[in-house]
Jmol script that loads the backbone (N, CA, C; Angstrom):
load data "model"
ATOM      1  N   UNK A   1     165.127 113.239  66.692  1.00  0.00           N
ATOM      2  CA  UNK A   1     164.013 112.930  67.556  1.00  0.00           C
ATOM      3  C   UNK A   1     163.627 114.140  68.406  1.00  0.00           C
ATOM      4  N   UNK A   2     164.551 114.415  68.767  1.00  0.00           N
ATOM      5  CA  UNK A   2     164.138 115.962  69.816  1.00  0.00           C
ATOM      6  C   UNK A   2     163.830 117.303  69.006  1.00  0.00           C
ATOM      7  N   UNK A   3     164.140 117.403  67.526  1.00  0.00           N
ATOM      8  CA  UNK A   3     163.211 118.409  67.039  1.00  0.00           C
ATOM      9  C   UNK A   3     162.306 118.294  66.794  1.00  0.00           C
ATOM     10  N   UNK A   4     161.948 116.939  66.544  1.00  0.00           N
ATOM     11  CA  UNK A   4     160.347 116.133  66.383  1.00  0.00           C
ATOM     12  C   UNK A   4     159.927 116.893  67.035  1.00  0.00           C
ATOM     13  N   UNK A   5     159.820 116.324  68.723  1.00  0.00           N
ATOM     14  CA  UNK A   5     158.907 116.722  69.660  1.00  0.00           C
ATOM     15  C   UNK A   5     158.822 117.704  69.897  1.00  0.00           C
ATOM     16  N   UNK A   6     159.982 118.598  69.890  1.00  0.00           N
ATOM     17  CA  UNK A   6     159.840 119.957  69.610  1.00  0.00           C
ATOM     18  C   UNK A   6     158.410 120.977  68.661  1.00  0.00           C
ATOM     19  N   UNK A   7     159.067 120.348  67.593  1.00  0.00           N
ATOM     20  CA  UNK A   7     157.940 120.651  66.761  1.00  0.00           C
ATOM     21  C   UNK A   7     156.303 120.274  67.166  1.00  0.00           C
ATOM     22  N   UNK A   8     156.092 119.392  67.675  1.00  0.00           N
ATOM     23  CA  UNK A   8     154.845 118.746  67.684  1.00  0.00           C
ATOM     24  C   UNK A   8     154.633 119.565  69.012  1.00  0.00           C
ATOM     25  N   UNK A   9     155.126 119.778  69.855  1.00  0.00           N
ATOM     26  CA  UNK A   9     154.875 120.087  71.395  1.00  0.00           C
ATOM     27  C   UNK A   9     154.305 121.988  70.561  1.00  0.00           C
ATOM     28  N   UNK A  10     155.202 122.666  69.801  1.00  0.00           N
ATOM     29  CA  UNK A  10     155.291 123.924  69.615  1.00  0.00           C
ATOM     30  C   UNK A  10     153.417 124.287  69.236  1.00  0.00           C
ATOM     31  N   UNK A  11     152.977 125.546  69.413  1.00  0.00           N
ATOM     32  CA  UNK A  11     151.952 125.733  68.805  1.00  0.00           C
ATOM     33  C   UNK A  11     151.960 126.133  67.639  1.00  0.00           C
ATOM     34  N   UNK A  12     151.286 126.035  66.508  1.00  0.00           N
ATOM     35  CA  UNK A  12     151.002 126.754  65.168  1.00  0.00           C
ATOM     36  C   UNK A  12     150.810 128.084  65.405  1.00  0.00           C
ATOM     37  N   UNK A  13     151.113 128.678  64.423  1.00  0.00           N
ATOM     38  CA  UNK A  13     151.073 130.390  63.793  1.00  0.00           C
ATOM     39  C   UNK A  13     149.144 130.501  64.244  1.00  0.00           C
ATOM     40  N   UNK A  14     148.920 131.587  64.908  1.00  0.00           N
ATOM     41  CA  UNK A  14     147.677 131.988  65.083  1.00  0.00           C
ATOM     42  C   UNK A  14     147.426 133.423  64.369  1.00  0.00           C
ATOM     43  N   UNK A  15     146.089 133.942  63.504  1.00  0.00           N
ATOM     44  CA  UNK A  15     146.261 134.870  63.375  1.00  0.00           C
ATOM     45  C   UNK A  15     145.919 135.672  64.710  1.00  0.00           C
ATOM     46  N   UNK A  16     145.915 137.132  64.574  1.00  0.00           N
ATOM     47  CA  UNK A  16     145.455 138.154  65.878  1.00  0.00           C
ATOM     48  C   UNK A  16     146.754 138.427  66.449  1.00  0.00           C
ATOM     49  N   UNK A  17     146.448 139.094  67.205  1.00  0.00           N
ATOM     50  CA  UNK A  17     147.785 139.451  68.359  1.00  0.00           C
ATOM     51  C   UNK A  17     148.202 138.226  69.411  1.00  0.00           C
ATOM     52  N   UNK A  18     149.438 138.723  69.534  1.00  0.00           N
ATOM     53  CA  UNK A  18     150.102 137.411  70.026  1.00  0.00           C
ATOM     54  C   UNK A  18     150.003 137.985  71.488  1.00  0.00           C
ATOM     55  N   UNK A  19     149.899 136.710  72.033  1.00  0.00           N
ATOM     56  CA  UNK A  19     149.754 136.441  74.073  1.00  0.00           C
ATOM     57  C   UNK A  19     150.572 137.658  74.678  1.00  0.00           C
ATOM     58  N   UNK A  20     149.922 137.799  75.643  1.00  0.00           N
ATOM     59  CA  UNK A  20     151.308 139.049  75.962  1.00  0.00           C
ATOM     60  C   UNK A  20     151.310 138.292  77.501  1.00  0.00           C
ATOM     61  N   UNK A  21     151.319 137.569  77.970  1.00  0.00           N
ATOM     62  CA  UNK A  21     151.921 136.765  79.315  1.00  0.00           C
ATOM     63  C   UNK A  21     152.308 135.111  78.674  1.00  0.00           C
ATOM     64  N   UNK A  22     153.530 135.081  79.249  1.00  0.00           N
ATOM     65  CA  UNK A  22     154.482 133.677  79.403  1.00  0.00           C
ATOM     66  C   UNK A  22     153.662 132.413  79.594  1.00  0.00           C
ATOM     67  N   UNK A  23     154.015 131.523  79.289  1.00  0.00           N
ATOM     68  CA  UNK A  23     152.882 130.584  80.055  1.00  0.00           C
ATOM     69  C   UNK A  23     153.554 130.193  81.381  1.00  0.00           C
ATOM     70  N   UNK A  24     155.060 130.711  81.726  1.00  0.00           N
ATOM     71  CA  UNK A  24     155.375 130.806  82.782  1.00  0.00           C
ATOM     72  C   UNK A  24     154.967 131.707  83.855  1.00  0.00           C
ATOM     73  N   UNK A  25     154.632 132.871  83.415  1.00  0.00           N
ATOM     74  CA  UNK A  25     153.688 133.745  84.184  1.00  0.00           C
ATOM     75  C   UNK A  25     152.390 133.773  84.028  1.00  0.00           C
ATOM     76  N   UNK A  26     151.717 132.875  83.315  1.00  0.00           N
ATOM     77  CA  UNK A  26     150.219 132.285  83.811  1.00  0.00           C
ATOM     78  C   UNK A  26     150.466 131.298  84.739  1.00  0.00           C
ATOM     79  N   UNK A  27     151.324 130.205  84.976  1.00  0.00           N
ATOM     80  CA  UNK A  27     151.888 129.494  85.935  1.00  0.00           C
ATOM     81  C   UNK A  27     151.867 130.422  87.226  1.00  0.00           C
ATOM     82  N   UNK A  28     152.691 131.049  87.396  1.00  0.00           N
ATOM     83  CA  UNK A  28     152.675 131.414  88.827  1.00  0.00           C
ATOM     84  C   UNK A  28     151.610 132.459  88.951  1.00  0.00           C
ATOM     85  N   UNK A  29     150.832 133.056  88.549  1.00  0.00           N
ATOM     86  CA  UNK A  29     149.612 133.461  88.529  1.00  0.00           C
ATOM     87  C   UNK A  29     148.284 132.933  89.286  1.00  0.00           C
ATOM     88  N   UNK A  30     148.462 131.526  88.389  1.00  0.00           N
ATOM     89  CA  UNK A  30     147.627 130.397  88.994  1.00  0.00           C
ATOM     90  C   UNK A  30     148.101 130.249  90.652  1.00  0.00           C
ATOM     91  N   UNK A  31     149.587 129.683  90.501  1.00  0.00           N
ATOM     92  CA  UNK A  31     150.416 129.084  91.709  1.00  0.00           C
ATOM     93  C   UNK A  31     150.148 130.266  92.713  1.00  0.00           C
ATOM     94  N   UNK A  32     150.271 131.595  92.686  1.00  0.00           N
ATOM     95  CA  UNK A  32     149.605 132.513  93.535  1.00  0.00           C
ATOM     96  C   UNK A  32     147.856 132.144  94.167  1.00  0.00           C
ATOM     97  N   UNK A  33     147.575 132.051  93.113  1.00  0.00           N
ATOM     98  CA  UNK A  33     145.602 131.839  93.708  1.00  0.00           C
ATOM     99  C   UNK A  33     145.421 130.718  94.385  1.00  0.00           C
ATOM    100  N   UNK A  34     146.760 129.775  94.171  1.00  0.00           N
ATOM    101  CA  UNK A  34     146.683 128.628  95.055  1.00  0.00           C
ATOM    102  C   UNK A  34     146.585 128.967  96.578  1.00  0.00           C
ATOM    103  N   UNK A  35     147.602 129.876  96.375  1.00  0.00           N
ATOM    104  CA  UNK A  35     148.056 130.414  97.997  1.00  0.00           C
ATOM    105  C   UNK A  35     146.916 131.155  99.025  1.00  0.00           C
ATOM    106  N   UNK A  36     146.635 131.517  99.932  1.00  0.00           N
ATOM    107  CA  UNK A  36     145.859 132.130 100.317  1.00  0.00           C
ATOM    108  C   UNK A  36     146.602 133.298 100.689  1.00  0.00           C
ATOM    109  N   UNK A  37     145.376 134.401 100.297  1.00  0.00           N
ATOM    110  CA  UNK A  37     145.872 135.748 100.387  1.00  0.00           C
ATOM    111  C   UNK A  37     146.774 136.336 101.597  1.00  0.00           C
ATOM    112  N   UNK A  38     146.410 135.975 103.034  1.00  0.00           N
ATOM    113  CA  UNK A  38     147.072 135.866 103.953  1.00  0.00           C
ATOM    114  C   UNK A  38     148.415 135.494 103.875  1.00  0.00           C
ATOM    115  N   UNK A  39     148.675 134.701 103.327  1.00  0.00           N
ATOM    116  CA  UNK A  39     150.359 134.484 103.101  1.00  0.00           C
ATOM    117  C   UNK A  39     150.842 135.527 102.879  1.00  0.00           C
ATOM    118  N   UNK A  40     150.873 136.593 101.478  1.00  0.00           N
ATOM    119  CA  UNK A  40     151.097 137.489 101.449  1.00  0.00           C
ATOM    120  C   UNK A  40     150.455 138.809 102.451  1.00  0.00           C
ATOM    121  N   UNK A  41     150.311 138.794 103.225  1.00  0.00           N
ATOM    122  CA  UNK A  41     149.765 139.691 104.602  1.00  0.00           C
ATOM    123  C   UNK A  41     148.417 140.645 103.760  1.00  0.00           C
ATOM    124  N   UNK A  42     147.812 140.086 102.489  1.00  0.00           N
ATOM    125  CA  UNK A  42     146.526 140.680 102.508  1.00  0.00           C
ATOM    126  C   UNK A  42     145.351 140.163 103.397  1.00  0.00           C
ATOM    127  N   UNK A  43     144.760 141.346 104.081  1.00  0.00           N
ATOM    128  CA  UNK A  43     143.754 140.742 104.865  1.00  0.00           C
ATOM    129  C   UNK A  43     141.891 140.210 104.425  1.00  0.00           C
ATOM    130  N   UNK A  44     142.397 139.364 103.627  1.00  0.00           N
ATOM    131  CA  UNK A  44     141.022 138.752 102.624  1.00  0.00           C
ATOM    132  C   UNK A  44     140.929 137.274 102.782  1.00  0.00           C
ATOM    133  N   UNK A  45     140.011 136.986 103.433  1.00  0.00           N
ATOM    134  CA  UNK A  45     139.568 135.367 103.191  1.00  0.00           C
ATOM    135  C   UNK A  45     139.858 134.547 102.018  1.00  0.00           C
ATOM    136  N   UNK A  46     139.347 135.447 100.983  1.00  0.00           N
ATOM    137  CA  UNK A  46     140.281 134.491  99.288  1.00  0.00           C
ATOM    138  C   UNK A  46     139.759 135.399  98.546  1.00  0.00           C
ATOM    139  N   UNK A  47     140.508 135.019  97.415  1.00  0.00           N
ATOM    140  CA  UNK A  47     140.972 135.935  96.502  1.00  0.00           C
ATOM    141  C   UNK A  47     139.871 136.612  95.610  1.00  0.00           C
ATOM    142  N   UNK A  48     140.054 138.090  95.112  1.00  0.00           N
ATOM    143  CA  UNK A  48     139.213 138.363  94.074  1.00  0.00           C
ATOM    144  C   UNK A  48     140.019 138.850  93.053  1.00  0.00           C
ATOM    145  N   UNK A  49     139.681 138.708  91.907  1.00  0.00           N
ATOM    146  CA  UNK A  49     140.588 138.766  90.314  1.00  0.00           C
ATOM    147  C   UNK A  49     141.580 139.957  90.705  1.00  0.00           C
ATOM    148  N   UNK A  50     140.865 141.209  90.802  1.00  0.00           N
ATOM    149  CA  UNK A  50     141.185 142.593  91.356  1.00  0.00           C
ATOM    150  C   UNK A  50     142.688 142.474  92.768  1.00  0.00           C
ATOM    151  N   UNK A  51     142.493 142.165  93.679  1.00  0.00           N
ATOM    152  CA  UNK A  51     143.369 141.716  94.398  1.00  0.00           C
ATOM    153  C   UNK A  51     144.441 141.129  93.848  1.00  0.00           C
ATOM    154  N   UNK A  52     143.760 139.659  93.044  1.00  0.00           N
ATOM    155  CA  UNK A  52     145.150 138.580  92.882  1.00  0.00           C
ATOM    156  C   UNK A  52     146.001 139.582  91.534  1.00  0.00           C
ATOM    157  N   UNK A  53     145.481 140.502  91.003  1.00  0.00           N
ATOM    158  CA  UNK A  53     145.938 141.221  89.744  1.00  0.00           C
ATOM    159  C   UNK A  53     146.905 141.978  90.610  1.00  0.00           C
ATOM    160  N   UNK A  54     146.554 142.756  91.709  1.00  0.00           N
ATOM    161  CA  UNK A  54     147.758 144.004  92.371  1.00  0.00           C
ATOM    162  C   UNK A  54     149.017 142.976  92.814  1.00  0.00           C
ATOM    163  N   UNK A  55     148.330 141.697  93.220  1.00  0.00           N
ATOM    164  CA  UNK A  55     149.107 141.014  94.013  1.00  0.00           C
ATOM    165  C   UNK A  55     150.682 140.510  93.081  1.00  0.00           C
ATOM    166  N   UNK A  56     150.526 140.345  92.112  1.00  0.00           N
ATOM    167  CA  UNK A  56     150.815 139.675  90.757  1.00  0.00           C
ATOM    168  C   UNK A  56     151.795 140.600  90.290  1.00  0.00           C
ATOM    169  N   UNK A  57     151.360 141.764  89.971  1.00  0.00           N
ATOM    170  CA  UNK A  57     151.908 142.747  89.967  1.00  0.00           C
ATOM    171  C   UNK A  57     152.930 143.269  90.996  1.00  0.00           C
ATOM    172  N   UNK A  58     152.429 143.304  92.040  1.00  0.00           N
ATOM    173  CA  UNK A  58     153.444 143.509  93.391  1.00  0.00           C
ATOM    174  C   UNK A  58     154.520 142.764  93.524  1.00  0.00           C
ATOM    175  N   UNK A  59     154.192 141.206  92.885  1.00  0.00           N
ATOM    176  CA  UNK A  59     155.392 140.527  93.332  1.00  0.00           C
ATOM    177  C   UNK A  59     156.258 140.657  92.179  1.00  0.00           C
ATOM    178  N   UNK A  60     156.070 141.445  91.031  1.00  0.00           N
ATOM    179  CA  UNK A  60     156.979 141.624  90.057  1.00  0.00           C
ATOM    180  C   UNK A  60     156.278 140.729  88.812  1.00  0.00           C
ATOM    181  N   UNK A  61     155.634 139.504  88.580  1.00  0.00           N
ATOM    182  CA  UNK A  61     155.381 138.445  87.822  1.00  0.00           C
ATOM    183  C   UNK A  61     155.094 139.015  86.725  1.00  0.00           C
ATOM    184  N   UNK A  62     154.393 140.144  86.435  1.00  0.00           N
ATOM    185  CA  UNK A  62     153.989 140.685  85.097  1.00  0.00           C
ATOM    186  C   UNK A  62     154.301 142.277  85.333  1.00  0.00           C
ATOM    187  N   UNK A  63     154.520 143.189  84.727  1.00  0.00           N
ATOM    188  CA  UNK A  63     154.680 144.147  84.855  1.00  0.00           C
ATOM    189  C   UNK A  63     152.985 145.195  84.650  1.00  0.00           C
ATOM    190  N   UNK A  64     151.577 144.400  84.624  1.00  0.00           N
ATOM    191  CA  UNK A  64     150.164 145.206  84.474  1.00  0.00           C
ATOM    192  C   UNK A  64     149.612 143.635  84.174  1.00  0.00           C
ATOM    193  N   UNK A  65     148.394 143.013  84.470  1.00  0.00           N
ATOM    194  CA  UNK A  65     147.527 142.990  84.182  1.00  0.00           C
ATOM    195  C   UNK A  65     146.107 143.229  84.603  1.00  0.00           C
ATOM    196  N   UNK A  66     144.968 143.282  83.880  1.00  0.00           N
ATOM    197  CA  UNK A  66     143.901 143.570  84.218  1.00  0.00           C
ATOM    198  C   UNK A  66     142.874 142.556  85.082  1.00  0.00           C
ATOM    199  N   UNK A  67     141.752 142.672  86.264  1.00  0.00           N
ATOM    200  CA  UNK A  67     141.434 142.086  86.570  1.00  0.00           C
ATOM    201  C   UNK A  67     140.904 140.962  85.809  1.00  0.00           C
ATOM    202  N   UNK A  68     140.018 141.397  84.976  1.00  0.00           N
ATOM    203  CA  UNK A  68     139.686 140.574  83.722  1.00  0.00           C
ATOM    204  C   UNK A  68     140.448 139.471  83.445  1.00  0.00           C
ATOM    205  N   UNK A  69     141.526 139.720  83.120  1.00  0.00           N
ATOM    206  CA  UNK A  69     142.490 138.774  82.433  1.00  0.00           C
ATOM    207  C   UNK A  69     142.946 137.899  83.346  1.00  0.00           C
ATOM    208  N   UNK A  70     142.852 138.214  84.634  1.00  0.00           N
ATOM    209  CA  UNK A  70     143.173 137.128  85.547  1.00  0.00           C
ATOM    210  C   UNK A  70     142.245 136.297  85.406  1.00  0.00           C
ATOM    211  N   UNK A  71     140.851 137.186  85.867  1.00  0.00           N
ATOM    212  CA  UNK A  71     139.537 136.439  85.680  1.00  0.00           C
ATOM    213  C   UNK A  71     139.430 135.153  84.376  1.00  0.00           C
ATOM    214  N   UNK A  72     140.070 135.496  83.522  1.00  0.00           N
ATOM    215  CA  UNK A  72     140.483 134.381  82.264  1.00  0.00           C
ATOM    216  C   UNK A  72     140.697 133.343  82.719  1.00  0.00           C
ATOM    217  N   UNK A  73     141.987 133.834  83.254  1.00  0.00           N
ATOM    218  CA  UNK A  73     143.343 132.704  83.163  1.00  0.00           C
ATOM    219  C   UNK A  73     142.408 131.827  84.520  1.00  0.00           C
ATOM    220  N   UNK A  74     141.944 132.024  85.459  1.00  0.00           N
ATOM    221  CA  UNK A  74     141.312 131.129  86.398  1.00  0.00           C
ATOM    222  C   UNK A  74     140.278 130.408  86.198  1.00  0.00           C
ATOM    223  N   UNK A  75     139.528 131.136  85.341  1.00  0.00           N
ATOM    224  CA  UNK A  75     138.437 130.473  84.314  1.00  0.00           C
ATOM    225  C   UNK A  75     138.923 129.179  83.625  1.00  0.00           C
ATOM    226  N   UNK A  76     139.466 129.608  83.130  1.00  0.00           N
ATOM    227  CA  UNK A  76     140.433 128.390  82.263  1.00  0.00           C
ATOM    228  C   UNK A  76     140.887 127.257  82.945  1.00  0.00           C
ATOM    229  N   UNK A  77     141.448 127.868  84.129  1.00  0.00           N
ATOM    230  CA  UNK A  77     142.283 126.813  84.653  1.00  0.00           C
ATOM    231  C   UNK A  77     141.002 125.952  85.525  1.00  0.00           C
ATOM    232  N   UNK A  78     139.780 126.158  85.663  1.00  0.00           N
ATOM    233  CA  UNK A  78     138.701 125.170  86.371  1.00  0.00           C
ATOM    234  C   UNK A  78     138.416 126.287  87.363  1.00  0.00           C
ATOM    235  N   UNK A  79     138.947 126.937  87.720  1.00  0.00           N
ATOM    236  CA  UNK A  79     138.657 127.964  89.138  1.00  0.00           C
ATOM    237  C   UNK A  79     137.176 128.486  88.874  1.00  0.00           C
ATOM    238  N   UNK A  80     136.375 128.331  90.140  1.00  0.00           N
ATOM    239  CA  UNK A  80     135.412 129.112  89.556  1.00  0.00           C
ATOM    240  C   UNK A  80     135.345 130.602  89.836  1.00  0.00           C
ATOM    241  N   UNK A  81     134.807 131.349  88.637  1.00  0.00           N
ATOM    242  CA  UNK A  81     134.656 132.887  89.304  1.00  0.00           C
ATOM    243  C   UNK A  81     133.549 133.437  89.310  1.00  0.00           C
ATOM    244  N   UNK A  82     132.909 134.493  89.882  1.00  0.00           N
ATOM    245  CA  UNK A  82     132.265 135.032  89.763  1.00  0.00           C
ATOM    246  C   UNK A  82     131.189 136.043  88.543  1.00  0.00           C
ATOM    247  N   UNK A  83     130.606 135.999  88.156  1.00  0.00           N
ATOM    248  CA  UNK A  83     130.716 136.998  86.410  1.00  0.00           C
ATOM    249  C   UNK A  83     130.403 138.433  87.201  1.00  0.00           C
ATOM    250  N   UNK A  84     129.998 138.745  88.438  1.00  0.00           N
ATOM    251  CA  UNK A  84     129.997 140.012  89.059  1.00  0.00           C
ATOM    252  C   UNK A  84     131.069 140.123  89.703  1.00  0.00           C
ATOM    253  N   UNK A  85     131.625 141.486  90.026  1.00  0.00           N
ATOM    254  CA  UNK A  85     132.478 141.808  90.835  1.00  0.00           C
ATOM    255  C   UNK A  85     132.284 140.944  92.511  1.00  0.00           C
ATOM    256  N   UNK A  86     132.641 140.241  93.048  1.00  0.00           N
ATOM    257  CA  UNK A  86     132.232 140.324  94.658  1.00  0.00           C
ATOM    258  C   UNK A  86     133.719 140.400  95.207  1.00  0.00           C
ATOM    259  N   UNK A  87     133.617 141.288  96.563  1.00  0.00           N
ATOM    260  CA  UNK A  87     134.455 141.405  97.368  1.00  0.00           C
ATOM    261  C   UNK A  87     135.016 140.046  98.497  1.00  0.00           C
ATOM    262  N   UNK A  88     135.759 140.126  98.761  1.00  0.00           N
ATOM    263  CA  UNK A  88     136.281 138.707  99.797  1.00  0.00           C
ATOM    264  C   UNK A  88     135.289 139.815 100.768  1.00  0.00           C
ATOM    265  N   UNK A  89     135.281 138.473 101.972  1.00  0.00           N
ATOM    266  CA  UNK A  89     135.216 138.942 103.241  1.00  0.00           C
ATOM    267  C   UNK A  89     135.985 139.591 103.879  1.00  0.00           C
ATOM    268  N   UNK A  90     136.650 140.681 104.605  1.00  0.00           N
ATOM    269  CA  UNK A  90     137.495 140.615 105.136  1.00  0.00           C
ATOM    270  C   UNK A  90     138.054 140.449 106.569  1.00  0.00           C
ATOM    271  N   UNK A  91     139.342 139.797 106.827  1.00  0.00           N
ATOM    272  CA  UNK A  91     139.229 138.972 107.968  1.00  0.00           C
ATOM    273  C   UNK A  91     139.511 139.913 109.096  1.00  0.00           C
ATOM    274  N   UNK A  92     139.271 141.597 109.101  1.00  0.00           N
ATOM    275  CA  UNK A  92     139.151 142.736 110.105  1.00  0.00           C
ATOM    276  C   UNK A  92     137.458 143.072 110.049  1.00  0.00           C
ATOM    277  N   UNK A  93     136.505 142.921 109.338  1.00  0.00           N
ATOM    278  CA  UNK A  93     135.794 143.209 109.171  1.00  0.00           C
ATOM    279  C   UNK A  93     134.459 141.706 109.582  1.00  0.00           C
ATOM    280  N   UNK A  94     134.060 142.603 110.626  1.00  0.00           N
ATOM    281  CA  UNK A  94     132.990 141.849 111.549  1.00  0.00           C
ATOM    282  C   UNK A  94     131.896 141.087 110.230  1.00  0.00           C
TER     283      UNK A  94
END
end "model"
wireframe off; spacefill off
backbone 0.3
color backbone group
């Protein structure tokens, strides 16, 4: 029974190159953008792809990714983003 579900839970062979982030580190990726930037002492009202990417990086979770690719993974997950670059506000800046 448990290789069943195994099996059924697993994904099929895709052609192309294979994922290069965990779906455990798209997890906390996400679980980061949950957070507000301030937690981590950036001084930004909320997040931009660019940011949450250094941020991600900083905390060790992936060793590089690109803003873009964050921009994905938030896409995906319902987040809405921007299709232009925009900057947060920032919370030193009048």
């Amino acid at each position: 029974m448990r290789s069943a579900i195994k099996a059924t839970l697993q994904d099929a062979a895709r052609p192309g190159k294979p994922t290069k982030f965990t779906p455990e580190q798209v997890a906390h990726i996400i679980k980061t953008a949950c957070e507000k930037p301030e937690h981590f002492g950036i001084p930004l009202s909320h997040w931009t792809p660019s940011a949450l990417a250094r941020e991600v990086v900083n905390q060790q979770i992936v060793p590089s990714i690109s803003s873009r690719q964050v921009g994905c993974f938030l896409k995906r997950e319902g987040f809405e983003t921007e299709s232009k670059p925009v900057l947060a506000e920032s919370e030193h800046h009048g």
